[in-house]
MDAnalysis code that builds the backbone (N, CA, C; Angstrom):
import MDAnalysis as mda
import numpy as np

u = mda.Universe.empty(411, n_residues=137, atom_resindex=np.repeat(np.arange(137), 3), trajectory=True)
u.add_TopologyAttr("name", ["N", "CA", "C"] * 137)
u.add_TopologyAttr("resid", np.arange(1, 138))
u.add_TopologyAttr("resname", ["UNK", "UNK", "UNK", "UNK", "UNK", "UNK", "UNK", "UNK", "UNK", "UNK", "UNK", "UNK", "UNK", "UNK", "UNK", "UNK", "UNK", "UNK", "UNK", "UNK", "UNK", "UNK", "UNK", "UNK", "UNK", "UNK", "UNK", "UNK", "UNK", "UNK", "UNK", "UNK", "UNK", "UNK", "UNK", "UNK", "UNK", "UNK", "UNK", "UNK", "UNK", "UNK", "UNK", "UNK", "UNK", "UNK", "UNK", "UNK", "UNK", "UNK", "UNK", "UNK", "UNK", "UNK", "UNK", "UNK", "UNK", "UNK", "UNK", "UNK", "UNK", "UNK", "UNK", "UNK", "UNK", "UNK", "UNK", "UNK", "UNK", "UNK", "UNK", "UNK", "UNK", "UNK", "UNK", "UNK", "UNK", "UNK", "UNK", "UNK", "UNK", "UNK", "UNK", "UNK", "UNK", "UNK", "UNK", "UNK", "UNK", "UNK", "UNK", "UNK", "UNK", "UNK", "UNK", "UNK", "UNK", "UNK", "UNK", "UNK", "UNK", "UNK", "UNK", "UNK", "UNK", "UNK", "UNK", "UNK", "UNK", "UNK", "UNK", "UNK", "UNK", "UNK", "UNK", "UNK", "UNK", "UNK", "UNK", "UNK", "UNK", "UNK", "UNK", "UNK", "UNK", "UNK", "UNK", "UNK", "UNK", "UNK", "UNK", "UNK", "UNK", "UNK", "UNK", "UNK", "UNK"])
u.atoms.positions = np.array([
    [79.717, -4.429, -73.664],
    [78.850, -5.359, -72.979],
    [78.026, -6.123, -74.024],
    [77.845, -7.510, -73.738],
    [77.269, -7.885, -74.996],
    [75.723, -8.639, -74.698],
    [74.780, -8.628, -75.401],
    [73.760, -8.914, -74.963],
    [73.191, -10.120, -74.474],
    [72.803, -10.914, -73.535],
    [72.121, -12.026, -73.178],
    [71.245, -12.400, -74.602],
    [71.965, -14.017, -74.799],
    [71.180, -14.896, -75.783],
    [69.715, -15.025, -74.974],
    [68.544, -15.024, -76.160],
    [67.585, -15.095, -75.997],
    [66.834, -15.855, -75.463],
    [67.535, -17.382, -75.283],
    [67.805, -18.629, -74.632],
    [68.021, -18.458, -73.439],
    [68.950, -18.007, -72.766],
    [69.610, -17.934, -71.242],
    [68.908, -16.655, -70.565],
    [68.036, -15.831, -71.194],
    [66.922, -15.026, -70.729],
    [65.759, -15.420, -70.738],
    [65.467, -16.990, -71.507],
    [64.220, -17.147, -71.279],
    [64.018, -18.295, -69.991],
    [65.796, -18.726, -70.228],
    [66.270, -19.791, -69.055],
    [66.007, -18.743, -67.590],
    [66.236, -17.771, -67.677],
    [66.547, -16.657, -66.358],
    [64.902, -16.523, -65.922],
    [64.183, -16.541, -66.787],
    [62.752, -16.340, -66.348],
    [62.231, -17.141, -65.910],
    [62.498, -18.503, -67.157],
    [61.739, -19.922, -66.212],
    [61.992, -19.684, -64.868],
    [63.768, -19.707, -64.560],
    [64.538, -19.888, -63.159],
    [63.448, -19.525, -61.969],
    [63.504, -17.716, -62.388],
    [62.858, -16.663, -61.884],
    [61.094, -17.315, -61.496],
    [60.666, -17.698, -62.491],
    [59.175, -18.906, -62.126],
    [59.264, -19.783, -61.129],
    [60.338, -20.125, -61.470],
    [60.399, -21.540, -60.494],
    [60.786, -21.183, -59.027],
    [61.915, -20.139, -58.844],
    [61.788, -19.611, -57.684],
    [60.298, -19.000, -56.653],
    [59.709, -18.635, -57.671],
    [58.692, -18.160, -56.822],
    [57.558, -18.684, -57.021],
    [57.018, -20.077, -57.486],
    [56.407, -20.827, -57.545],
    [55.948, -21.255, -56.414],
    [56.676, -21.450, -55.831],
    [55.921, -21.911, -54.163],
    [55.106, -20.955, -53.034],
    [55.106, -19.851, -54.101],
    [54.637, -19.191, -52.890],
    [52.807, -19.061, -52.853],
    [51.921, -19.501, -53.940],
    [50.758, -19.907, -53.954],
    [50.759, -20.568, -52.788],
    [51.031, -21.906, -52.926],
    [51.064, -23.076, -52.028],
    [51.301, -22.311, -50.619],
    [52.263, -21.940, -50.410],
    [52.689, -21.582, -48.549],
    [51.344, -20.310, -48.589],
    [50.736, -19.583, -49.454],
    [49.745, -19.020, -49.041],
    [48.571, -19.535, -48.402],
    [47.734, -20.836, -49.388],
    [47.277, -21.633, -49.344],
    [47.372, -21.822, -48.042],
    [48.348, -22.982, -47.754],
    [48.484, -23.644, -46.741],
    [48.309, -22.749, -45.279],
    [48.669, -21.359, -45.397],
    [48.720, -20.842, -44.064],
    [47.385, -20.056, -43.810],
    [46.822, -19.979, -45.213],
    [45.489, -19.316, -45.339],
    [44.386, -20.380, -44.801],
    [44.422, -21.289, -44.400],
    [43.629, -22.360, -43.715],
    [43.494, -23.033, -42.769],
    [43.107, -23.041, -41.972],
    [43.641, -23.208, -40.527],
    [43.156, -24.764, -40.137],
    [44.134, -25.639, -39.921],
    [43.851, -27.246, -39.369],
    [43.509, -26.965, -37.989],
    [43.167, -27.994, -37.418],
    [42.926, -28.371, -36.136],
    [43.669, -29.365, -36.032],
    [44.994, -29.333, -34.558],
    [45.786, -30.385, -34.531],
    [46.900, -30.591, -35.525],
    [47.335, -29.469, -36.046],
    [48.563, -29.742, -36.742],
    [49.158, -28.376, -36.219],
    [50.703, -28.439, -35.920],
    [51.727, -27.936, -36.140],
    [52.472, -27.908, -36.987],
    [52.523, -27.253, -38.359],
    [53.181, -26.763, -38.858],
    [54.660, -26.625, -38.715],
    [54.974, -26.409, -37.817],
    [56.428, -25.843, -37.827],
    [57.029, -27.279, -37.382],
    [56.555, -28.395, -36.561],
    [57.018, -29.257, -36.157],
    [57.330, -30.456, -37.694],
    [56.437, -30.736, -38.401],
    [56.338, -31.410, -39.464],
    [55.605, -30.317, -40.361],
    [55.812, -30.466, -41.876],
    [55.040, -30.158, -43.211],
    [53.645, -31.196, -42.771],
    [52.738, -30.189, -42.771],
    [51.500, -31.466, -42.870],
    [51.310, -31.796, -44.308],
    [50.529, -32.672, -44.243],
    [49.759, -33.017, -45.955],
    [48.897, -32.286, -46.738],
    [48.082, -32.751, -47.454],
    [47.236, -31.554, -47.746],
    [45.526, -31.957, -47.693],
    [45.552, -32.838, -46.901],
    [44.230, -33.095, -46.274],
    [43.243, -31.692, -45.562],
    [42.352, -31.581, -45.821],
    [41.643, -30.879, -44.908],
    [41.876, -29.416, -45.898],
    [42.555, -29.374, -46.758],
    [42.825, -28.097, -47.903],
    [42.338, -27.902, -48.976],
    [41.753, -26.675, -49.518],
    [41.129, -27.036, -51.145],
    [42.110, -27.462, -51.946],
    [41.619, -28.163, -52.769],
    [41.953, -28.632, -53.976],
    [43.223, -27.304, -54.928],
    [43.165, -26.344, -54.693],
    [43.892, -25.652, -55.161],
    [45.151, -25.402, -54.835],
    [45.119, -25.838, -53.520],
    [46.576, -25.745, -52.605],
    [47.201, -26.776, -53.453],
    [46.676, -27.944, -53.604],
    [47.957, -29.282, -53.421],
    [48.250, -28.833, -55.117],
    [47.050, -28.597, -55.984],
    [47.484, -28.288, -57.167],
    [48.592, -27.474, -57.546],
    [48.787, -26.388, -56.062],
    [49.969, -25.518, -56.645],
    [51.268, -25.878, -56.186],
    [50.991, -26.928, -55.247],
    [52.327, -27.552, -54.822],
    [52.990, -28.608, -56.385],
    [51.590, -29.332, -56.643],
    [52.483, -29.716, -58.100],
    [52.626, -28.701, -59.101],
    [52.027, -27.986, -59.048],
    [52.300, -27.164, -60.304],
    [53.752, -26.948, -60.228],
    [54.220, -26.368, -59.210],
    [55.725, -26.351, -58.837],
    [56.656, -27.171, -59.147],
    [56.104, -28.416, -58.603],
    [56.995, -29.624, -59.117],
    [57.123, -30.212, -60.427],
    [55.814, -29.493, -61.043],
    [56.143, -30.168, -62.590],
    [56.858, -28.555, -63.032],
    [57.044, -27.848, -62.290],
    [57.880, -26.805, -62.914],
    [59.154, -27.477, -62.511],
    [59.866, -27.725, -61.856],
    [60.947, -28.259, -61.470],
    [61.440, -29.489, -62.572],
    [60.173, -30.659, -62.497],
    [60.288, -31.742, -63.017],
    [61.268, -31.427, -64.671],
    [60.426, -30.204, -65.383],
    [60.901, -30.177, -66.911],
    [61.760, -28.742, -67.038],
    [62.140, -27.838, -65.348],
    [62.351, -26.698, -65.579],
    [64.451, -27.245, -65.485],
    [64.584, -28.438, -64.742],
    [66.052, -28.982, -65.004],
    [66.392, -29.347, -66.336],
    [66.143, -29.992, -67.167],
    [66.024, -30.719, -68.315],
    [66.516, -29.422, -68.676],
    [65.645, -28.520, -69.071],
    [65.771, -27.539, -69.944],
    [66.851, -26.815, -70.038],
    [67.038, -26.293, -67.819],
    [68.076, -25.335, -68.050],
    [69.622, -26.337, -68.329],
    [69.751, -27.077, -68.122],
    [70.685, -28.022, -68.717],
    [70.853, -28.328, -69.983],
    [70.053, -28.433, -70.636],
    [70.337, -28.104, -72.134],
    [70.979, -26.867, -72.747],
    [69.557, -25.843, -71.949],
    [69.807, -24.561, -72.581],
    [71.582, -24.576, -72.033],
    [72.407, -24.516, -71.188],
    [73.473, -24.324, -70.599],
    [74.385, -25.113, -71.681],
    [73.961, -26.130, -72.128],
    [75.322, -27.352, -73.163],
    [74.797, -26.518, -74.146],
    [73.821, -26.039, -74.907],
    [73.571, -25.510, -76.488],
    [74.512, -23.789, -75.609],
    [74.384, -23.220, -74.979],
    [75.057, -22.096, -75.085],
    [77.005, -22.294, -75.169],
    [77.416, -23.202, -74.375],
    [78.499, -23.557, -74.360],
    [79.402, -23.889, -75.330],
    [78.297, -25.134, -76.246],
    [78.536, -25.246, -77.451],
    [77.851, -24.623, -79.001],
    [77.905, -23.142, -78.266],
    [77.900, -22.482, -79.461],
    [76.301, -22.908, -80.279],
    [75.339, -23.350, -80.018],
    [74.482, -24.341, -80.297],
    [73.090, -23.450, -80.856],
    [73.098, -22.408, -80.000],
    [71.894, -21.705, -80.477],
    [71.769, -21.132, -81.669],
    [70.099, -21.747, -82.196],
    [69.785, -20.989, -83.858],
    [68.068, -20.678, -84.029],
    [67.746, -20.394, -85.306],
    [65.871, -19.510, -84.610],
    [65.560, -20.842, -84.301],
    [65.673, -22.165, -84.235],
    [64.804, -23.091, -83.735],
    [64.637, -23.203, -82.242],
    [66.016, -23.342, -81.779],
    [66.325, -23.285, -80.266],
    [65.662, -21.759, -79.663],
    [65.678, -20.569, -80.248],
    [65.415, -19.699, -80.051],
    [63.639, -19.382, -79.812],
    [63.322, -20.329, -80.877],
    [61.584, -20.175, -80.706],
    [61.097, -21.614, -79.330],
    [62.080, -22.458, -79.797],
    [61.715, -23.514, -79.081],
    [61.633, -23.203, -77.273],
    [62.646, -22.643, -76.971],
    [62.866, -21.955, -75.668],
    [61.612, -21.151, -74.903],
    [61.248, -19.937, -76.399],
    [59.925, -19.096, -75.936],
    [58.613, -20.234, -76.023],
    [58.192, -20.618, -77.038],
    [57.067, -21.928, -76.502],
    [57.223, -22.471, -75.070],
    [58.257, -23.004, -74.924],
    [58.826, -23.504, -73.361],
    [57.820, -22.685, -72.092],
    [58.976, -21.501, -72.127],
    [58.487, -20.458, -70.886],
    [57.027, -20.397, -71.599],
    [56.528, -19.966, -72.176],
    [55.305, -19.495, -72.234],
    [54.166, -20.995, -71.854],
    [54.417, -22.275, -72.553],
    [53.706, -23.412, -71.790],
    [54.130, -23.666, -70.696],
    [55.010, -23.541, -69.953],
    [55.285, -23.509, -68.334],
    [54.517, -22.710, -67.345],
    [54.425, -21.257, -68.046],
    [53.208, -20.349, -67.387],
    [51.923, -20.582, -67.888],
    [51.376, -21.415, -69.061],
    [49.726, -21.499, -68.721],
    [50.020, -23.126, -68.036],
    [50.940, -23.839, -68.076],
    [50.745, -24.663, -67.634],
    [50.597, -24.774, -65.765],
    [50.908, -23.785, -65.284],
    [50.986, -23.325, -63.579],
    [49.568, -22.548, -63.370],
    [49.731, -21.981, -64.745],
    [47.917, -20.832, -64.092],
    [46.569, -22.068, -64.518],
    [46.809, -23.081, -65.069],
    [45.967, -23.446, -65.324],
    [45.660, -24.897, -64.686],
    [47.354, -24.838, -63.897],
    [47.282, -25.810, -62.641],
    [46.267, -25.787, -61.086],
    [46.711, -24.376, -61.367],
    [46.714, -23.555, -59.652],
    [45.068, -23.190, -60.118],
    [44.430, -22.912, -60.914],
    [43.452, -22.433, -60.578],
    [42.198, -23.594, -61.382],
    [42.987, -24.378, -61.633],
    [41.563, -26.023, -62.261],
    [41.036, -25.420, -63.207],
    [41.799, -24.849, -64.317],
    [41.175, -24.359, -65.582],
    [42.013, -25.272, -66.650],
    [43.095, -25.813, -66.476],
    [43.864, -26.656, -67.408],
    [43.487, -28.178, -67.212],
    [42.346, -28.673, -67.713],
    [41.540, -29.777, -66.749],
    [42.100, -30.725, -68.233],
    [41.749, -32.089, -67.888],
    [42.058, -33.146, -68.848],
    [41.102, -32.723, -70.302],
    [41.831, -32.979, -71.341],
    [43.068, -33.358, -71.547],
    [43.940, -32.244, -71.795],
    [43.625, -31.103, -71.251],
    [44.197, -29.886, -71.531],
    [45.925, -30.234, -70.779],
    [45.706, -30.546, -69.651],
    [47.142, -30.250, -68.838],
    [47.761, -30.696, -69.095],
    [47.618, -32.365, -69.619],
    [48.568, -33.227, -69.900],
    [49.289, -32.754, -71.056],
    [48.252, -32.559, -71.906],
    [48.960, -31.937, -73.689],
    [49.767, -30.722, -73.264],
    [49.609, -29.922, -72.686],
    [50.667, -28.997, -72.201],
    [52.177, -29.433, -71.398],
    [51.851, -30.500, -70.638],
    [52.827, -31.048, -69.896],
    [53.847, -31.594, -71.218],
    [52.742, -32.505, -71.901],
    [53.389, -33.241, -73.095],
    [54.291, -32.003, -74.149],
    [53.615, -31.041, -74.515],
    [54.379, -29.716, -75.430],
    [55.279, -29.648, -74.796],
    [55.660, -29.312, -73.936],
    [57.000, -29.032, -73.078],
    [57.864, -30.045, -72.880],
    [57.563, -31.177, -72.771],
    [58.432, -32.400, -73.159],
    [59.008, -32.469, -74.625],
    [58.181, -32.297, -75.904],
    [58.611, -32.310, -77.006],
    [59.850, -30.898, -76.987],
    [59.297, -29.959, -76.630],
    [60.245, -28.989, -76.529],
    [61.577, -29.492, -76.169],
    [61.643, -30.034, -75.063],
    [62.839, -30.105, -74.459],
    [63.663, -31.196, -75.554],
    [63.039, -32.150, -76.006],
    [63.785, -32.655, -76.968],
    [64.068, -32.487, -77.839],
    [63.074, -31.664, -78.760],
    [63.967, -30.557, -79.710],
    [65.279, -29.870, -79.123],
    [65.438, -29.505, -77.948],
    [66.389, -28.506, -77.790],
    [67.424, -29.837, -77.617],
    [67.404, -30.874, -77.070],
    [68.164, -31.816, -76.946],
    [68.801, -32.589, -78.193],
    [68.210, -32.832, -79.123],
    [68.269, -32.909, -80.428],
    [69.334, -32.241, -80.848],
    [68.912, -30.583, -80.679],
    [69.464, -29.478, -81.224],
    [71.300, -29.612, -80.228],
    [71.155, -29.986, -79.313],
    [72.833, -30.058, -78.372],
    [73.140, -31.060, -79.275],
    [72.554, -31.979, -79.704],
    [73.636, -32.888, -80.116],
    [73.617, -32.467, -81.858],
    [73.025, -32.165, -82.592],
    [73.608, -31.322, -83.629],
    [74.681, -30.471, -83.333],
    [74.845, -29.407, -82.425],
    [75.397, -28.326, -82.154],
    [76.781, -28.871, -82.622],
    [77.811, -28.316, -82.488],
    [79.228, -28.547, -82.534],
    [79.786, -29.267, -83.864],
])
């Protein structure tokens, strides 16, 4: 049996993040009670909700937004043979700014210009690793 690259385990975790990312938000949302909305009929908005709810609905989405990019890379650098310690460190920076970038979404501690520069690290990341696919081969 041979061991999972360090890459496609850190890809498995983001994944694993991103799957359960939404579940702040549907807490949120059900933890608050509107007047005049049904729920089940339409998604309401996020009017009438703290500020923390809608934050964790994006937090999600900017997990999504840079969590494709990545695992798509990470997937062409494994294919093509591609991974080396750069891709390897570059990957762990990744996951690890993806998770302060959600805790510090969801709870208004990653405030300007903190979030963006985190949003931004994770962009550079991904193009290093993109970089790194097209070196590969």
């Amino acid at each position: 049996m041979s061991t999972l690259p360090t890459e496609l385990g850190v890809l498995t975790c983001l994944m694993l993040l991103a799957a359960s990312l939404w579940i702040p938000y549907i807490i949120g949302v059900n933890k608050y009670e509107r007047e005049g909305i049904d729920s089940f009929q339409r998604p309401p908005g996020d009017d009438g909700l703290p500020d923390w709810v809608a934050r964790a609905n994006r937090a999600h989405l900017n997990l999504l937004e840079q969590g494709m990019p990545f695992a798509v890379i990470i997937l062409i650098l494994y294919i093509a043979d591609g991974f080396t310690t750069v891709t390897y460190w570059t990957a762990i920076v990744f996951f690890w700014l993806r998770v302060a970038h959600a805790v510090g979404m969801i709870t208004g501690t990653a405030r300007m210009p903190l979030r963006p520069l985190i949003f931004t690290a994770g962009w550079v990341c991904i193009m290093i690793l993109g970089v790194s696919a097209f070196m590969a081969g």
